[in-house]
N, CA, C and O atoms as a CHARMM CRD file, in Angstrom:
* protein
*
  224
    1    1 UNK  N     93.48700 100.74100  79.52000 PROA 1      0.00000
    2    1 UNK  CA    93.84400  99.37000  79.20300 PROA 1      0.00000
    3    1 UNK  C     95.36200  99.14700  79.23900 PROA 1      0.00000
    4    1 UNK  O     95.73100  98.04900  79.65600 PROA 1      0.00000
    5    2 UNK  N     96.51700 100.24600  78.77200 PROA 2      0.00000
    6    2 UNK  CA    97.58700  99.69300  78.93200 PROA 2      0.00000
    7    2 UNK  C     98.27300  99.50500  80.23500 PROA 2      0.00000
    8    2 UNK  O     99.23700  98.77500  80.46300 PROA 2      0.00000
    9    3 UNK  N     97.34500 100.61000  81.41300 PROA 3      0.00000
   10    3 UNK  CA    97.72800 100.35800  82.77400 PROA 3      0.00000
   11    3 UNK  C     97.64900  99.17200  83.18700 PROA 3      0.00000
   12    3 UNK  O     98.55600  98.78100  83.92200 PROA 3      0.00000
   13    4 UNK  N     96.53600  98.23900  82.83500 PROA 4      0.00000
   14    4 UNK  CA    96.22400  97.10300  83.35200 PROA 4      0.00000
   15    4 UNK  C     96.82600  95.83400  82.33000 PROA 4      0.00000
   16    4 UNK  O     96.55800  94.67100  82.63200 PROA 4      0.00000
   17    5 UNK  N     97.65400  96.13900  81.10800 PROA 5      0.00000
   18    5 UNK  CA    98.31200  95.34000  80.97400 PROA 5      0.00000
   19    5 UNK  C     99.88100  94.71100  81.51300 PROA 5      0.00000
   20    5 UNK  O    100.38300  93.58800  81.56200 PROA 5      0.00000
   21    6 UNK  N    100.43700  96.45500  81.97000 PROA 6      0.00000
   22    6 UNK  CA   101.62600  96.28200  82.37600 PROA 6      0.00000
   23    6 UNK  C    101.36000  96.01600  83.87900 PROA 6      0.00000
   24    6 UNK  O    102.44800  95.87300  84.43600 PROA 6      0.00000
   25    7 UNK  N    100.29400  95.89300  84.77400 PROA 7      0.00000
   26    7 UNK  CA    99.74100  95.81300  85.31900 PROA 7      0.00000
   27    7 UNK  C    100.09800  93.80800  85.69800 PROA 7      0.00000
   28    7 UNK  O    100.63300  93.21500  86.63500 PROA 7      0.00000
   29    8 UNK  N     99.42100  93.35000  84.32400 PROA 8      0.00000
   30    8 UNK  CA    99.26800  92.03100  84.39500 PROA 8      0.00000
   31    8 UNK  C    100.72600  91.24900  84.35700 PROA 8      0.00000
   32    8 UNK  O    101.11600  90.24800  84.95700 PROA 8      0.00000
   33    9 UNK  N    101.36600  92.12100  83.40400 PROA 9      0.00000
   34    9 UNK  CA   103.07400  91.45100  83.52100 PROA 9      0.00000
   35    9 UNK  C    103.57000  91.42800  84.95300 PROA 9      0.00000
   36    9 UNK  O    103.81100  90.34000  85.47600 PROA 9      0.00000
   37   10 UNK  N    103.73100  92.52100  85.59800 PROA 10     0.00000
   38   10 UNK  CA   104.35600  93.15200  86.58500 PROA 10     0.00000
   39   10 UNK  C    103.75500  91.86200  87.55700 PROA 10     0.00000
   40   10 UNK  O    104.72600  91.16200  87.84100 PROA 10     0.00000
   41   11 UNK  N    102.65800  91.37000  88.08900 PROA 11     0.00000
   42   11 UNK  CA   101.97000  90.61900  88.49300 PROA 11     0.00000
   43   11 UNK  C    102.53000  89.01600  88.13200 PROA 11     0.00000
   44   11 UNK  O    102.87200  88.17300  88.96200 PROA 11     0.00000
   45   12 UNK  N    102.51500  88.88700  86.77400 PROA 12     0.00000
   46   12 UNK  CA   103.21800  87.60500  86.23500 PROA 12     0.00000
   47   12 UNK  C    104.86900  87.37300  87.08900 PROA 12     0.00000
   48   12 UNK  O    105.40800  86.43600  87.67800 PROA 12     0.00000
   49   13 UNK  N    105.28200  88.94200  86.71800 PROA 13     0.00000
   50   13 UNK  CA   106.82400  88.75000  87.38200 PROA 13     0.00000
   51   13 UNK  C    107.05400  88.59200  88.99400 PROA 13     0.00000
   52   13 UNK  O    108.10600  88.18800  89.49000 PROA 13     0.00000
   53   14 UNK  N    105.95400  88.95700  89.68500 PROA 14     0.00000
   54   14 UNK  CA   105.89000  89.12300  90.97200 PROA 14     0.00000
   55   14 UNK  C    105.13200  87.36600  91.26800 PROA 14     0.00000
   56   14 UNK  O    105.25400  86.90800  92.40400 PROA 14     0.00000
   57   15 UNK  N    104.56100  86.70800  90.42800 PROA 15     0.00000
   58   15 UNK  CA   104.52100  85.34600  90.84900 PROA 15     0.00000
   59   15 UNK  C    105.46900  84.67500  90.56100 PROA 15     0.00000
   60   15 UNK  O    105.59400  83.55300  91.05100 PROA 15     0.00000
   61   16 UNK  N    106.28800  85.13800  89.78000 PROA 16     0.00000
   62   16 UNK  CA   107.46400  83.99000  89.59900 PROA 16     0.00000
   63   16 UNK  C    108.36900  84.07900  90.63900 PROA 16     0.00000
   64   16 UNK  O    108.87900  83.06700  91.12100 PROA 16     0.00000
   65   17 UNK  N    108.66300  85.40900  91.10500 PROA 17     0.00000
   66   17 UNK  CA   109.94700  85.73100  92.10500 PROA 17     0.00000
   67   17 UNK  C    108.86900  85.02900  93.37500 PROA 17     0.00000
   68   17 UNK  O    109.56600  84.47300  94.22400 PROA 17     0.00000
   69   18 UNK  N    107.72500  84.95500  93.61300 PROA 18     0.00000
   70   18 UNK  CA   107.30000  84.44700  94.75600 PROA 18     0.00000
   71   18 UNK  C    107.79300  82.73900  94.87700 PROA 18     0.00000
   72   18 UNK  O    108.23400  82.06700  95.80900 PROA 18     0.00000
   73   19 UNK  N    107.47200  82.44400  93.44600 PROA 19     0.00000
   74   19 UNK  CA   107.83800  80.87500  93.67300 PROA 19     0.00000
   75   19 UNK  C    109.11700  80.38000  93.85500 PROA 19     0.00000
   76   19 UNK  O    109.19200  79.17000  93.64100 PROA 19     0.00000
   77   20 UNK  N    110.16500  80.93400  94.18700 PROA 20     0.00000
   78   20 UNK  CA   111.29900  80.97000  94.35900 PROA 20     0.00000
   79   20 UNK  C    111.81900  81.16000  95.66700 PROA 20     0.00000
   80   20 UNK  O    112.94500  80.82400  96.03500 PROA 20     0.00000
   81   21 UNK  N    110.92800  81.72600  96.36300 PROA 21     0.00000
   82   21 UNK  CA   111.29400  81.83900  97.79700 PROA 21     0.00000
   83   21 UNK  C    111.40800  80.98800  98.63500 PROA 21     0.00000
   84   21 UNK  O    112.03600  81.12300  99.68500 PROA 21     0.00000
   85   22 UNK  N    110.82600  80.02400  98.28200 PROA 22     0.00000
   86   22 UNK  CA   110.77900  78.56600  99.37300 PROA 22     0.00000
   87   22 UNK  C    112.21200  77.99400  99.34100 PROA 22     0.00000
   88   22 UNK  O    113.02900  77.72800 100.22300 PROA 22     0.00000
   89   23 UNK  N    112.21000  77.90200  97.94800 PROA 23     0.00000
   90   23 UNK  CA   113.33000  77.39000  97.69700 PROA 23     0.00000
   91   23 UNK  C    114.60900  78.03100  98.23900 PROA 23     0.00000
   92   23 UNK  O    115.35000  77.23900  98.82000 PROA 23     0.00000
   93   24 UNK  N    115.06300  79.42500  98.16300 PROA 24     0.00000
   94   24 UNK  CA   116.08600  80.32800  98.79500 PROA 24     0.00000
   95   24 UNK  C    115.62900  80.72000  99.96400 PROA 24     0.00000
   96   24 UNK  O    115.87100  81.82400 100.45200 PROA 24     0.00000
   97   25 UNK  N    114.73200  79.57500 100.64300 PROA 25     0.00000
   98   25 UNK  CA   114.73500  80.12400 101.97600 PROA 25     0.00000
   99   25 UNK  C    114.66500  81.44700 102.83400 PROA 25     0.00000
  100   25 UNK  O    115.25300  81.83800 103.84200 PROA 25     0.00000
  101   26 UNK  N    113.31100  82.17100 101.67600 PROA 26     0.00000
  102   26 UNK  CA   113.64400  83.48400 101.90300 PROA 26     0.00000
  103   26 UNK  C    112.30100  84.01400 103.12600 PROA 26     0.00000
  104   26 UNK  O    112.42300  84.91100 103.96000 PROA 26     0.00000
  105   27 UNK  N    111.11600  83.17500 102.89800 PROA 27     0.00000
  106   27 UNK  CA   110.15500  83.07400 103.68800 PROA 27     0.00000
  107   27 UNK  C    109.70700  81.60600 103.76800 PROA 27     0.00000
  108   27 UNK  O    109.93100  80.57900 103.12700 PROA 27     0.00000
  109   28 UNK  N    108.95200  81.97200 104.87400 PROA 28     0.00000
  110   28 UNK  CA   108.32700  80.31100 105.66100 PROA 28     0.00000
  111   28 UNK  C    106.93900  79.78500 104.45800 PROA 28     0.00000
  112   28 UNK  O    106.21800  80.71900 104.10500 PROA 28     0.00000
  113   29 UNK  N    106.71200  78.85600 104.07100 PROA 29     0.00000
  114   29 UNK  CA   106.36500  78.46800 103.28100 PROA 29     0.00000
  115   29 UNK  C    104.48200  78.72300 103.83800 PROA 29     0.00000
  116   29 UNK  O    103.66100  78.77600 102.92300 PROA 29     0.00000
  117   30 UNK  N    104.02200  78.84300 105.14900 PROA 30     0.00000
  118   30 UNK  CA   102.51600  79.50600 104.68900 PROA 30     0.00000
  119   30 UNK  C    102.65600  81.02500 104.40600 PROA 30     0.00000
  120   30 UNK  O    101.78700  81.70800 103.86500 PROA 30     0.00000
  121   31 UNK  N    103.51100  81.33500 104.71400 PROA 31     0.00000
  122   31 UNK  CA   103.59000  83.17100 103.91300 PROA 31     0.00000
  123   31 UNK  C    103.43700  82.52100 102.27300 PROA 31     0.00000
  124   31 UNK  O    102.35700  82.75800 101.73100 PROA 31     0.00000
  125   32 UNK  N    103.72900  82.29300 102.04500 PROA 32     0.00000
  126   32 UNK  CA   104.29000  81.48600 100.42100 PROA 32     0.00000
  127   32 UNK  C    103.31200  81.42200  99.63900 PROA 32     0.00000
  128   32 UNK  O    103.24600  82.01900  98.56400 PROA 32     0.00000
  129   33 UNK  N    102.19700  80.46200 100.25200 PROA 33     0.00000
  130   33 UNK  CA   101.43400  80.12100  99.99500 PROA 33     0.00000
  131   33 UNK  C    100.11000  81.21000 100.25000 PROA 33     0.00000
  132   33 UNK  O     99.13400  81.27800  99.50300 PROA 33     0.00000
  133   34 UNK  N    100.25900  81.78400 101.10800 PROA 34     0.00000
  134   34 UNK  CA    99.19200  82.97100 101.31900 PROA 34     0.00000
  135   34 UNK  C     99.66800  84.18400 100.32300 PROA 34     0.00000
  136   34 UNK  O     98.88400  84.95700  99.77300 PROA 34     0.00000
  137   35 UNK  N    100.70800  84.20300 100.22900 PROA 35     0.00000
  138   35 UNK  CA   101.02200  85.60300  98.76900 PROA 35     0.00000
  139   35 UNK  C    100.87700  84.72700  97.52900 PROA 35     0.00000
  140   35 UNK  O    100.68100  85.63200  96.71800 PROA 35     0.00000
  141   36 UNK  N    100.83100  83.55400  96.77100 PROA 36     0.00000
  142   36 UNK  CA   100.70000  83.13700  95.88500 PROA 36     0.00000
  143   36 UNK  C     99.19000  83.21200  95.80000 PROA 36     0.00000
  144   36 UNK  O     98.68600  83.83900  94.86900 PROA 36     0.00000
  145   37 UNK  N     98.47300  82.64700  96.66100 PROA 37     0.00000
  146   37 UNK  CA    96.76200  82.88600  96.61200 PROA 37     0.00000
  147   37 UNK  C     96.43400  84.53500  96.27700 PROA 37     0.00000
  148   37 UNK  O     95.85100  84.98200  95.29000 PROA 37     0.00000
  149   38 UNK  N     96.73600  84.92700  96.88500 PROA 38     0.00000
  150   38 UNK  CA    96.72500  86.33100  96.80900 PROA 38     0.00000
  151   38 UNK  C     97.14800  87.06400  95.39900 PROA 38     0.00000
  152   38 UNK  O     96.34000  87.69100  94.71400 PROA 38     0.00000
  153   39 UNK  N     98.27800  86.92300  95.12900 PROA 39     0.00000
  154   39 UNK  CA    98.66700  87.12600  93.85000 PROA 39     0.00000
  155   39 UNK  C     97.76900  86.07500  92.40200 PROA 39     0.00000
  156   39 UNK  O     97.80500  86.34700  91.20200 PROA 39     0.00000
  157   40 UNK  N     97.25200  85.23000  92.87400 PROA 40     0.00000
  158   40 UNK  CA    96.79100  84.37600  91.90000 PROA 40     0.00000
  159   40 UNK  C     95.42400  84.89400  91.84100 PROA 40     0.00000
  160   40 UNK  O     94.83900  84.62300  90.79300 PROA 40     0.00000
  161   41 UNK  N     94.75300  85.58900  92.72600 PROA 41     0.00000
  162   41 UNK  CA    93.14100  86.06900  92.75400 PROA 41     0.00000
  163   41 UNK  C     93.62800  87.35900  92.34100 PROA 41     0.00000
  164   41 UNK  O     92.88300  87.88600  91.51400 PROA 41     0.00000
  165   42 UNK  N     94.83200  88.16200  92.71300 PROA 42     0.00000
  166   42 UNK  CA    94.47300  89.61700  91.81000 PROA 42     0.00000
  167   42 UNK  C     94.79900  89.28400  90.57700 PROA 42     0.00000
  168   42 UNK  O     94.22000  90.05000  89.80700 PROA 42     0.00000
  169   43 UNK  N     95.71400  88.19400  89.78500 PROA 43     0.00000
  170   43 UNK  CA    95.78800  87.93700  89.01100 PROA 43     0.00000
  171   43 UNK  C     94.21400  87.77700  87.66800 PROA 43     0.00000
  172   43 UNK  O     93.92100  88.19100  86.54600 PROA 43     0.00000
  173   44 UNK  N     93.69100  86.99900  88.64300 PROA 44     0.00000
  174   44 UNK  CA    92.21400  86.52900  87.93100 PROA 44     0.00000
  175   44 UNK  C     91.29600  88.10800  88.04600 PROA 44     0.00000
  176   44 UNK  O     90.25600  88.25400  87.40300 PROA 44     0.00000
  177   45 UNK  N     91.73800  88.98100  88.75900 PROA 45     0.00000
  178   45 UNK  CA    90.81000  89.96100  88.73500 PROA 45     0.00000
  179   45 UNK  C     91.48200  90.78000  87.31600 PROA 45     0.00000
  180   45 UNK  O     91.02700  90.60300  86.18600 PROA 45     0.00000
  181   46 UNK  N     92.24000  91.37600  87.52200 PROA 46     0.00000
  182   46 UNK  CA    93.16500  91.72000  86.36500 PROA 46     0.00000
  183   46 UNK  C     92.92900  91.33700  84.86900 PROA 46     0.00000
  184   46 UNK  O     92.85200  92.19300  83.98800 PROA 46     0.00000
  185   47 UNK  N     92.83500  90.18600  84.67400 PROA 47     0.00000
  186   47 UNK  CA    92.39400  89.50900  83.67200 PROA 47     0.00000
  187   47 UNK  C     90.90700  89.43000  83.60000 PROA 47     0.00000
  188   47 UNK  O     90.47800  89.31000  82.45200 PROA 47     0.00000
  189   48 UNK  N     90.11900  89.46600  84.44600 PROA 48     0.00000
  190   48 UNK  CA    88.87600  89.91400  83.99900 PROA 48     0.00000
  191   48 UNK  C     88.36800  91.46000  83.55600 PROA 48     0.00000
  192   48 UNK  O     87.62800  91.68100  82.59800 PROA 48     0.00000
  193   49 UNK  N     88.84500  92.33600  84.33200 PROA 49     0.00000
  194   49 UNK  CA    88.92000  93.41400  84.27100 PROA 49     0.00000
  195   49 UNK  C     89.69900  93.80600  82.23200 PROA 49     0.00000
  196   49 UNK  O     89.04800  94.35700  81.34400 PROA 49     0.00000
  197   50 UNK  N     90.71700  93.44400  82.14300 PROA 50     0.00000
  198   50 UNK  CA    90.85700  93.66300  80.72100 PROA 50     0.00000
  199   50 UNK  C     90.02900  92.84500  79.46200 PROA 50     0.00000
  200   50 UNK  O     90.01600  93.29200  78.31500 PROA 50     0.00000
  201   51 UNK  N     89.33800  91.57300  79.86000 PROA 51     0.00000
  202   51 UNK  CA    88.78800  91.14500  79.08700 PROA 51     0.00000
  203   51 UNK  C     87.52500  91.79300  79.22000 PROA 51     0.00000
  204   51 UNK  O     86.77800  91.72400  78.24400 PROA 51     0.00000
  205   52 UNK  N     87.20200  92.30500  80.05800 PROA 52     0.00000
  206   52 UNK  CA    85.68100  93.61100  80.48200 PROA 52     0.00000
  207   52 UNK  C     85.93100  94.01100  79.22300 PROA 52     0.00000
  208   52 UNK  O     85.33700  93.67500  78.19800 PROA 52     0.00000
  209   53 UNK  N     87.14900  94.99200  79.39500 PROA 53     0.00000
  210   53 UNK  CA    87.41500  95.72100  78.77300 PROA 53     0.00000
  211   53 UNK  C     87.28600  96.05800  77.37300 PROA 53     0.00000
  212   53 UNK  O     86.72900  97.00600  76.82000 PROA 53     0.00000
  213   54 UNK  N     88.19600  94.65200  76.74200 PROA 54     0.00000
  214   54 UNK  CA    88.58800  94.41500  75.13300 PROA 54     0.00000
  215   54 UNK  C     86.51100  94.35000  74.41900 PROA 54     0.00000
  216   54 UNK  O     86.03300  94.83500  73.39400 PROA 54     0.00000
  217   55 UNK  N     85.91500  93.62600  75.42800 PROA 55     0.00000
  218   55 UNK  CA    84.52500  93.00100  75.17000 PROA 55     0.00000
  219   55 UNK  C     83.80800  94.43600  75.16700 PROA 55     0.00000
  220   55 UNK  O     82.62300  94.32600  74.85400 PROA 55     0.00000
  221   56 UNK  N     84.18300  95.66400  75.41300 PROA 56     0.00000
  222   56 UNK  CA    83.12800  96.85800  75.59100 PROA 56     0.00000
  223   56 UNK  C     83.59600  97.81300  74.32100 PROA 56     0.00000
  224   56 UNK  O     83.01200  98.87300  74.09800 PROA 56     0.00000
């Protein structure tokens, strides 16, 4: 369980630096949008996976 909490931060921090990229022009905005989906579904897996967890 604590793998998959620091797990969930690390994830939190990696969506924020994503949402920032458009803006600094760092990638083209459907990359952007395809790593935010992406990051937002492992996100939801992550969070199910520890609430599995806490619930067993």
């Amino acid at each position: 369980m604590p793998l998959l909490c620091k797990a969930r931060i690390k994830i939190e921090v990696l969506k924020r630096l994503i949402r920032m990229t458009p803006d600094l022009n760092i990638i083209q905005i459907q990359k952007y949008v395809e790593l935010e989906s992406e990051l937002q579904e492992i996100s939801k897996m992550t969070n199910g996976w520890i609430k599995y967890l806490h619930n067993s």
